[in-house]
C-alpha positions as CSV (number, residue, x, y, z in Angstrom):
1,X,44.7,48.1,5.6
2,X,42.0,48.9,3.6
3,X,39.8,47.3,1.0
4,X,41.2,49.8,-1.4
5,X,44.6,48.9,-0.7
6,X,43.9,45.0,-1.9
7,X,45.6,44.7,-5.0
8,X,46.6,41.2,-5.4
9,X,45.1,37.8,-4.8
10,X,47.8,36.9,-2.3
11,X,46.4,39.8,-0.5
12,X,42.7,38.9,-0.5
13,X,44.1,35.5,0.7
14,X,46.2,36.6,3.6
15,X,43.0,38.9,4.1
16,X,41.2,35.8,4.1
17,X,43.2,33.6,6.2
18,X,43.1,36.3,8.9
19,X,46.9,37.2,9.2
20,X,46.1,40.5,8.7
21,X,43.9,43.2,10.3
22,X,41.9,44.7,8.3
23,X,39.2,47.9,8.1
24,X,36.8,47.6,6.1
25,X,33.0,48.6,5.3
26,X,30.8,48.0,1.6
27,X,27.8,50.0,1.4
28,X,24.7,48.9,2.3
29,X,22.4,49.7,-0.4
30,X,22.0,46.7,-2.8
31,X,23.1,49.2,-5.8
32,X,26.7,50.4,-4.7
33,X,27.2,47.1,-3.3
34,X,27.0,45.7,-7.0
35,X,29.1,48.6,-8.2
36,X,32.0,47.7,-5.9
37,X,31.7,43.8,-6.7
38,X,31.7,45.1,-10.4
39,X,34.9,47.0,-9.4
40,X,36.8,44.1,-7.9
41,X,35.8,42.0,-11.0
42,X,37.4,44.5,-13.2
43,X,40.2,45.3,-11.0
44,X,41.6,41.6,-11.4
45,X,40.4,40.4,-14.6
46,X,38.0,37.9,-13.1
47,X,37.5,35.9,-16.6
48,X,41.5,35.4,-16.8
49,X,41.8,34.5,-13.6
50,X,43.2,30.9,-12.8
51,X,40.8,28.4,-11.4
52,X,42.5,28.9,-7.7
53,X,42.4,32.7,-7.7
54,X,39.2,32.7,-8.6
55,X,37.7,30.7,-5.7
56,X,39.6,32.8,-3.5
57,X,38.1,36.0,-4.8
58,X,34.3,34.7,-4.6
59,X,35.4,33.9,-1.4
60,X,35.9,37.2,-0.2
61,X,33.1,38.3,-1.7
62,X,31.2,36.3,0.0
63,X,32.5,37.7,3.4
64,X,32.6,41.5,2.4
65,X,29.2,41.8,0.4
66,X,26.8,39.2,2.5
67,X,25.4,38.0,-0.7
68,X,25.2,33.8,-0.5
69,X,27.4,31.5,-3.4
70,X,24.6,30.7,-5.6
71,X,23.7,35.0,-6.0
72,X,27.0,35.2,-6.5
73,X,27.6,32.5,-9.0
74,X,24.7,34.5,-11.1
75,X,26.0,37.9,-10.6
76,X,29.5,36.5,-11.9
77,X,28.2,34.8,-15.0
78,X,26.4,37.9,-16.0
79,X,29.3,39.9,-15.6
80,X,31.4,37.5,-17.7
81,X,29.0,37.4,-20.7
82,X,28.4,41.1,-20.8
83,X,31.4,42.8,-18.9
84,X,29.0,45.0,-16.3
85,X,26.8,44.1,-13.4
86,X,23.2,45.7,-13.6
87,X,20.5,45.4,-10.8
88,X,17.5,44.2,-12.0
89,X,14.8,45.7,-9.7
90,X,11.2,43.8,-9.5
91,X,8.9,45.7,-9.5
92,X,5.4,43.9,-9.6
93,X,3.7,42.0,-6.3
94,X,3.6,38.5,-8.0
95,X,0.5,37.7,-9.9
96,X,-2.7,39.9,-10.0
97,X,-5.6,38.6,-7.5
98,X,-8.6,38.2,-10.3
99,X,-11.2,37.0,-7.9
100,X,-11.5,38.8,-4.3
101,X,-13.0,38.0,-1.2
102,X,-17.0,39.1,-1.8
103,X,-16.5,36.7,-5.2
104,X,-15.1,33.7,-2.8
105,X,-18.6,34.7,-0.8
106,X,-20.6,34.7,-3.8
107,X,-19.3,31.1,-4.5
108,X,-20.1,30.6,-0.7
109,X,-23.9,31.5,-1.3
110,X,-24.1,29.6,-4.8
111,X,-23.0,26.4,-3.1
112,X,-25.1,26.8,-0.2
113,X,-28.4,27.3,-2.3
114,X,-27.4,24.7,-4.6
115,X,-26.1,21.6,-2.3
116,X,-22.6,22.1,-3.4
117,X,-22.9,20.8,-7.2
118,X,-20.2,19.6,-9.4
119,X,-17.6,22.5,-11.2
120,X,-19.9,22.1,-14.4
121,X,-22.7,23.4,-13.1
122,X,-21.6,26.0,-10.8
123,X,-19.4,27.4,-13.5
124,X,-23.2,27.3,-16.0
125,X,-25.1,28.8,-12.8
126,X,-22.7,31.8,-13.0
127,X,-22.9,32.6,-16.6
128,X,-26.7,32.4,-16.4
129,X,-26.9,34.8,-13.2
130,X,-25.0,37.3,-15.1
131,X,-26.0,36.8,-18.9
132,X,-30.0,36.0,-18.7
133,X,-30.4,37.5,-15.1
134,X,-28.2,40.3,-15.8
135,X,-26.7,39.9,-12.5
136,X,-23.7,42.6,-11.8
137,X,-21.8,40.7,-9.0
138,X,-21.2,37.7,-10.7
139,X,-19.3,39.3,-14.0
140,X,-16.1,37.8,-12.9
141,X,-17.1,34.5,-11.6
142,X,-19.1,34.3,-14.6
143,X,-15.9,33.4,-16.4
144,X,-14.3,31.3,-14.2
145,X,-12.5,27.9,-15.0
146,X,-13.8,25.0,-13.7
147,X,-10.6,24.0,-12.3
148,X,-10.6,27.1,-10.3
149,X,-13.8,26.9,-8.3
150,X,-11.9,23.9,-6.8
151,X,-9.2,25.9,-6.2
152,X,-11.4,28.8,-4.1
153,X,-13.5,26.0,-2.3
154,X,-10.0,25.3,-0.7
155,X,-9.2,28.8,0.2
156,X,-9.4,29.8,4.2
157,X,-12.2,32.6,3.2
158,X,-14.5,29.4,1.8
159,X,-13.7,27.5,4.8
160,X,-14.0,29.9,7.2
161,X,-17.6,30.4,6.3
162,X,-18.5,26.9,5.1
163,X,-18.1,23.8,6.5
164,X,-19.1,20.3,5.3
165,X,-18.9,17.2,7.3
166,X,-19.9,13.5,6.2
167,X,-20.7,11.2,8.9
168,X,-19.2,8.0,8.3
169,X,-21.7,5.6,6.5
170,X,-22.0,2.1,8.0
171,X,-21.5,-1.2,5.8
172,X,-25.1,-2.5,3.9
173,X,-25.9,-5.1,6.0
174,X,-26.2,-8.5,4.5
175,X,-27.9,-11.0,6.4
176,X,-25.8,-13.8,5.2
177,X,-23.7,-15.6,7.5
178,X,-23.8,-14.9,11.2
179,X,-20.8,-12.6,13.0
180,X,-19.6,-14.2,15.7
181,X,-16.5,-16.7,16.3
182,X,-16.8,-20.1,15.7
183,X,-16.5,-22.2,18.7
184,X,-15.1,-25.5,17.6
185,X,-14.7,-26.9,21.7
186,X,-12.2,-29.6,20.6
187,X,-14.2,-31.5,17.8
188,X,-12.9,-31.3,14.1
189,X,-14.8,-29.8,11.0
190,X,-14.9,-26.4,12.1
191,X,-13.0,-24.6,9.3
192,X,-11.3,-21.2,8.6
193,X,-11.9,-20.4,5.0
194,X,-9.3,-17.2,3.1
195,X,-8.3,-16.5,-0.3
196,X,-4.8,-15.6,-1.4
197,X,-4.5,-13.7,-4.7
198,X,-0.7,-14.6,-6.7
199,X,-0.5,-10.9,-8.1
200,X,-1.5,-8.4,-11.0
201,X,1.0,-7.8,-14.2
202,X,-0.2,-5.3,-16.5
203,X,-3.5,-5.3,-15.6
204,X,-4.0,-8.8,-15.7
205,X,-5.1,-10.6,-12.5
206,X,-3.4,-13.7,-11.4
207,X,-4.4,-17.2,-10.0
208,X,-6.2,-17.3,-6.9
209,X,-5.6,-19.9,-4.4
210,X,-8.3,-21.3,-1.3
211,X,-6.5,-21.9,1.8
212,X,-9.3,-23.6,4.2
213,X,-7.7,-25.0,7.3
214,X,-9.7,-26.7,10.5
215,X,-9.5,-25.1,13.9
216,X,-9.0,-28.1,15.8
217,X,-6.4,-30.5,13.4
218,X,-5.0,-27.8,11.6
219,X,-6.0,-30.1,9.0
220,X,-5.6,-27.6,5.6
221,X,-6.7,-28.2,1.8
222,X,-5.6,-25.7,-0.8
223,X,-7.2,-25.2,-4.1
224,X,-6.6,-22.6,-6.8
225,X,-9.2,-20.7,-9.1
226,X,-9.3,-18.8,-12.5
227,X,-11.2,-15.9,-10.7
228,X,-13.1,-15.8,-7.7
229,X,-16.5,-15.4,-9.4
230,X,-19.6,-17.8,-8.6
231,X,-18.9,-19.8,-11.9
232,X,-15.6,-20.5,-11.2
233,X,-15.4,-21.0,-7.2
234,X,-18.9,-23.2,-6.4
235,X,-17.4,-26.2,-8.4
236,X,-13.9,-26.1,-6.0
237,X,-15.7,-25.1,-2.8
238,X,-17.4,-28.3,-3.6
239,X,-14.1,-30.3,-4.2
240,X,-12.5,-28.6,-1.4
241,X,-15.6,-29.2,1.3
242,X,-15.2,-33.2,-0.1
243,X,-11.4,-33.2,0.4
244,X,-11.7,-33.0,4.0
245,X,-12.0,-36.6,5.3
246,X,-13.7,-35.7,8.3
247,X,-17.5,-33.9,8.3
248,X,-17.8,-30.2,8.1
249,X,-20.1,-28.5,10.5
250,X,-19.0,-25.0,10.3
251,X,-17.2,-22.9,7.2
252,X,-15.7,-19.5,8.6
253,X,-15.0,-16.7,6.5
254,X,-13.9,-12.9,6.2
255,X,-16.1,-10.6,4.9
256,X,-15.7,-11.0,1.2
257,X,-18.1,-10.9,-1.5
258,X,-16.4,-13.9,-3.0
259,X,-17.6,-16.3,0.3
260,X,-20.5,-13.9,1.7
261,X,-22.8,-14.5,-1.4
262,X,-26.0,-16.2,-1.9
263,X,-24.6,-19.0,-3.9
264,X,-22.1,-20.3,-1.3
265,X,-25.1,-19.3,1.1
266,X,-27.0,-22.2,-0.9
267,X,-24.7,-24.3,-1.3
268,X,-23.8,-25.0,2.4
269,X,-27.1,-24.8,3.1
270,X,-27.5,-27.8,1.1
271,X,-24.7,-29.4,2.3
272,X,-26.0,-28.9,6.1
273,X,-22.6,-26.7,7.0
274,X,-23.5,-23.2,9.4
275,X,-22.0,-20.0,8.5
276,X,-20.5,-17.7,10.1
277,X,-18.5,-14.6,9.5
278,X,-16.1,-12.4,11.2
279,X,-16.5,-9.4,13.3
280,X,-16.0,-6.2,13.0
281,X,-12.4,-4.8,14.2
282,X,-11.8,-8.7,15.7
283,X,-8.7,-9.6,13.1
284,X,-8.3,-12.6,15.2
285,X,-11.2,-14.3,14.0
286,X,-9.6,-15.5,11.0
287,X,-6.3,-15.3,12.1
288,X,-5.5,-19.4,11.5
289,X,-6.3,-19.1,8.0
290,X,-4.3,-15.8,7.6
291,X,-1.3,-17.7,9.3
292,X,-1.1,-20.7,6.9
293,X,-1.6,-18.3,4.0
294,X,1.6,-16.6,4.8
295,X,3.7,-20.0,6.7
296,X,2.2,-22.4,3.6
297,X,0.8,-21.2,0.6
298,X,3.5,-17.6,0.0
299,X,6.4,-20.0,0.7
300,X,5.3,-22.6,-2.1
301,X,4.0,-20.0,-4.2
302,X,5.7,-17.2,-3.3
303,X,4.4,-13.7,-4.0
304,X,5.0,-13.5,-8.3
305,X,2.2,-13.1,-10.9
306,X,0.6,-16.1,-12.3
307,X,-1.6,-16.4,-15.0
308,X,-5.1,-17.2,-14.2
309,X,-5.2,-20.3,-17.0
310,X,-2.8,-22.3,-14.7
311,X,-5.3,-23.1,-12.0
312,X,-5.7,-26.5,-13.1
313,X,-2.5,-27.1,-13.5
314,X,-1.9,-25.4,-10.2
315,X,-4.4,-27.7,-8.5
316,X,-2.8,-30.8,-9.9
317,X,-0.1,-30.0,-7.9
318,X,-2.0,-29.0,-4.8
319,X,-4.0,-32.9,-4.4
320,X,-1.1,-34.6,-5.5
321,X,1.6,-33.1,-3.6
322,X,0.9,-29.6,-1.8
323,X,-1.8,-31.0,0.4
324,X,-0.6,-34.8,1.3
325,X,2.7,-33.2,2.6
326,X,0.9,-30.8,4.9
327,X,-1.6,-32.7,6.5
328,X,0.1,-36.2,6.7
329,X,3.9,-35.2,7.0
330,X,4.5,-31.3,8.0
331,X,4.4,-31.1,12.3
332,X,2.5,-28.2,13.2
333,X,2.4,-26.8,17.1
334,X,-0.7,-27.0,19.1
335,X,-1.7,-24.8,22.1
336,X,-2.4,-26.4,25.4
337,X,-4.4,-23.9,27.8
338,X,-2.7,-23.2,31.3
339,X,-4.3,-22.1,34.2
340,X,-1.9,-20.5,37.0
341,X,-2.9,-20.5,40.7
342,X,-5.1,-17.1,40.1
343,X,-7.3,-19.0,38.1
344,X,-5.5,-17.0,34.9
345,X,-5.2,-18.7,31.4
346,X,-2.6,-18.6,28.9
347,X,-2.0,-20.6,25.8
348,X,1.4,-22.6,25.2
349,X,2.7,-23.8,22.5
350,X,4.8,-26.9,23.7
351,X,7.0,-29.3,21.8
352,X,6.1,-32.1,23.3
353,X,2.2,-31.5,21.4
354,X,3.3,-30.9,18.0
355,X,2.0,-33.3,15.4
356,X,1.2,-33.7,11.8
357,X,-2.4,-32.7,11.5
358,X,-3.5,-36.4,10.7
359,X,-1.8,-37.8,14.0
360,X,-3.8,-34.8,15.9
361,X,-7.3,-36.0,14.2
362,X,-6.4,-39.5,15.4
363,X,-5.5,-38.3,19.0
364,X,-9.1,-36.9,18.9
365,X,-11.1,-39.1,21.5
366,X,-13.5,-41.4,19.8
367,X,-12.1,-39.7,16.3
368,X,-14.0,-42.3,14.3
369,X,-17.3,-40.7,14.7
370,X,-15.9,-37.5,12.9
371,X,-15.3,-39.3,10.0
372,X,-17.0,-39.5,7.0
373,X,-19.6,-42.1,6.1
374,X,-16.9,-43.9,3.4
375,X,-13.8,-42.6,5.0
376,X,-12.1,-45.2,7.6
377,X,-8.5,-44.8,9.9
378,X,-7.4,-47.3,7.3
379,X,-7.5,-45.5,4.1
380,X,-6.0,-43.1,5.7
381,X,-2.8,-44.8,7.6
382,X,-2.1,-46.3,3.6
383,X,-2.0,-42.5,2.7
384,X,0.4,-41.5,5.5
385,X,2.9,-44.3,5.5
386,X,2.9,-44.6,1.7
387,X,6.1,-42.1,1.7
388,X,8.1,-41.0,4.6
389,X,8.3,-37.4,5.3
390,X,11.5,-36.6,3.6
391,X,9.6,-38.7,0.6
392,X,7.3,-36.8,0.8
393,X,8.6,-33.3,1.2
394,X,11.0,-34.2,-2.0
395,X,8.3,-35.2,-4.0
396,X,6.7,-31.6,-3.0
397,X,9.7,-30.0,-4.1
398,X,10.3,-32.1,-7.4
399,X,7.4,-30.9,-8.7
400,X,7.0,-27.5,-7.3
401,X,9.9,-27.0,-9.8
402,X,8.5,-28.7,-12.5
403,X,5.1,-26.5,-12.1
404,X,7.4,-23.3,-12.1
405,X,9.9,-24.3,-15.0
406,X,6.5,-25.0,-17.2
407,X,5.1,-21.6,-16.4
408,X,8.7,-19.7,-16.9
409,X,8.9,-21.9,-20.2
410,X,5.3,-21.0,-21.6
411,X,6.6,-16.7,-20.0
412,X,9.6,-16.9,-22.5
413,X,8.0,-18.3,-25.2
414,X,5.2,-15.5,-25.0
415,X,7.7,-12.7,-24.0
C-alpha cells in the first residue's frame, strides 16, 4: 500500500495502528514536503473534518513528514485561514553586528588609560576623540549607548584582554570593645547582649527588642526600643544594666553599630562594666543570646511587624510579666562538664541541673557577694513565691493577649 492509495481516515488509522504494511517515502526537501501535507489537507477536507479524524490525521503527519505538533499546529492554522501552505524562507543571519572586535579593543584601550570610568564618561571620551580630535576609529563607538558599553565590557573579547580583580577590603577597625570571649568561670554578671528587630511593613521599621541574658544564671531581661539609635537605646541600656539584681562586670556584644559605639563605650565605662566583642567567623560567641532570642522573645512576640510607637507599651509588658516568668518561674537546662578517662570533655545537659535562673543564682557559692549593694535573697524570695509558676505563666499569657488585641484594635482602626 501506498501513501497514494490512503483515501480514508479509517485507512490512515489502520495505517497508524500498524495492521497494515505499508511503503512509503515523502520527500526530503522542506518545500515538496509542505506540498504533499498541503495535498493531504485538501484531499480530506481538513477544516470539515470531525474533531476525531482530525487528530488522527495530524497524527500521521507527524509520522510521515518528521515535523514536531507545535510546526504542525502552525502549518494547519495557516492553511485553514488561507486555503494554501507557503514556505516562508529566512533569509537574514539575525541582527546586524554594529560594533566589531578592533571597536571592543578600542573600549579595551579607553578603559585602560582612563581607570575604567563610569558609562557617562566613556560614552563623552568617544565623541570627543572623534569630533574635536578627529579621530577615525572611534566613529562608531562615538555613538554608542551608555547601556551598551556595559554590554561589550561583558563580552569574552573584553575579558579576554582585560581583567579586573578587587582584593577583598578588610572591616575599619574600631578600637571599641575588645574581641575575645568572655570568660565568666562560674561567677554571675557576665552578660550576652543581642537585638531582635519585630519586622518592616511598607517601609516602616518595627519595634526593636534587647534580649541580654547572663552566662552563668541564664538570668535574662528584655526591653524594647523605638529605634536603635543613641537617643533612644542609652536610657534602656540603663534600665536594663539596673534590672539585673546582681552586679555587672562584663556586657558582650556582636558587632553592631547600635552596641559598638562611643556612647555605650561611655556609658559602661562609667558604670565600671568591660567590653568586649565577638570574633571574627566565631558565631558561638554570642550564641546564648541568639538562643533565647529565638526559644523566648520570637515565641512571645512572634515574627509580625509592630509599630515602633508600642515600645513602651511593649515594655510594660516585659517588667511586669515577660521578665518575672522567665527568670523566677521558666526551668532552663544547665551544662555540667564531663571528663572521660582520656582526660576528654564534653558538656551535658542533665535533668537533674535544670533550674529557674533565680534558683541557679542562689546555688551560686557564697551568691550574696554578687549582689547588689540594695538588693538582698529576701526581696527576691517575695518576688518568686508571690505567684506559683502556673500563676505566673497565666498571667504572662493574659496579657500577652491583651498587648496583642490593643495593637490589632488600634491596626483596624487605622486600616
Amino acid at each position: 500500500m501506498k501513501l497514494d492509495n490512503l483515501k480514508s481516515i479509517e485507512q490512515i488509522a489502520a495505517f497508524l495502528s500498524g495492521s497494515q504494511a505499508i511503503a512509503f517515502a515523502v520527500a526530503t526537501t522542506k518545500d515538496e514536503r509542505y506540498r504533499f501535507i498541503e495535498m493531504l489537507l485538501k484531499r480530506f477536507n481538513y477544516p470539515r473534518l470531525k474533531r476525531r479524524d482530525k487528530g488522527i490525521l495530524i497524527q500521521f503527519l507527524i509520522k510521515v513528514s518528521g515535523y514536531s505538533r507545535q510546526q504542525l499546529t502552525r502549518m494547519i492554522k495557516q492553511f485553514v485561514k488561507t486555503g494554501r501552505l507557503e514556505r516562508h524562507q529566512k533569509t537574514t543571519n539575525g541582527f546586524e553586528k554594529v560594533y566589531t572586535s578592533e571597536d571592543i579593543l578600542l573600549l579595551v584601550e579607553m578603559d585602560k588609560r582612563h581607570d575604567t570610568p563610569n558609562g557617562f564618561m566613556i560614552k563623552k571620551l568617544c565623541e570627543r576623540a572623534f569630533h574635536i580630535f578627529n579621530d577615525a576609529a572611534y566613529e562608531r563607538l562615538s555613538g554608542i549607548s551608555m547601556s551598551h558599553i556595559y554590554n561589550l565590557r561583558k563580552s569574552s573579547t573584553y575579558k579576554n584582554q582585560r581583567h579586573h580583580y578587587e582584593k577583598t577590603k578588610g572591616n575599619k577597625c574600631v578600637h571599641i570593645g575588645e574581641r575575645r570571649k568572655p570568660r565568666a568561670n562560674g561567677q554571675p554578671g557576665y552578660i550576652r547582649i543581642d537585638t531582635v528587630h519585630q519586622g518592616d511593613f511598607d517601609g516602616c521599621k518595627g519595634v526593636y527588642h534587647i534580649n541580654a541574658v547572663d552566662e552563668v544564671t541564664q538570668f535574662e531581661i528584655v526591653m524594647s526600643v523605638e529605634k536603635i539609635s543613641e537617643s533612644y537605646l542609652i536610657p534602656v541600656l540603663k534600665l536594663l544594666i539596673e534590672s539585673f539584681p546582681f552586679k555587672i562586670i562584663n556586657f558582650h556584644s556582636d558587632n553592631g553599630s547600635e552596641y559598638i559605639n562611643a556612647m555605650v563605650a561611655k556609658l559602661l565605662n562609667k558604670l565600671k562594666i568591660e567590653m568586649t566583642k565577638s570574633r571574627p567567623r566565631t558565631s558561638t560567641d554570642n550564641a546564648l543570646a541568639e538562643g533565647k532570642n529565638a526559644s523566648i522573645v520570637r515565641k512571645i512576640f512572634g515574627y509580625s511587624h509592630i509599630p515602633q510607637y508600642y515600645a513602651t507599651l511593649i515594655n510594660e509588658f516585659n517588667v511586669s510579666a515577660l521578665n518575672p516568668y522567665v527568670n523566677y518561674h521558666r526551668p532552663c537546662l544547665y551544662s555540667t562538664t564531663i571528663t572521660d578517662s582520656k582526660g576528654k570533655q564534653k558538656k551535658k545537659y542533665r535533668y537533674q541541673d535544670m533550674d529557674t535562673p533565680y534558683e541557679k543564682l542562689k546555688s551560686i557559692p557564697d551568691a550574696k557577694k554578687y549582689l547588689k549593694e540594695e538588693m538582698t535573697f529576701e526581696k527576691l524570695d517575695d518576688i518568686a513565691s508571690s505567684m506559683s509558676d502556673n500563676q505566673a505563666a497565666d498571667y504572662l499569657q493574659t496579657q500577652r493577649k491583651l498587648l496583642f488585641k490593643h495593637i490589632d484594635e488600634d491596626r483596624l482602626k487605622s486600616a
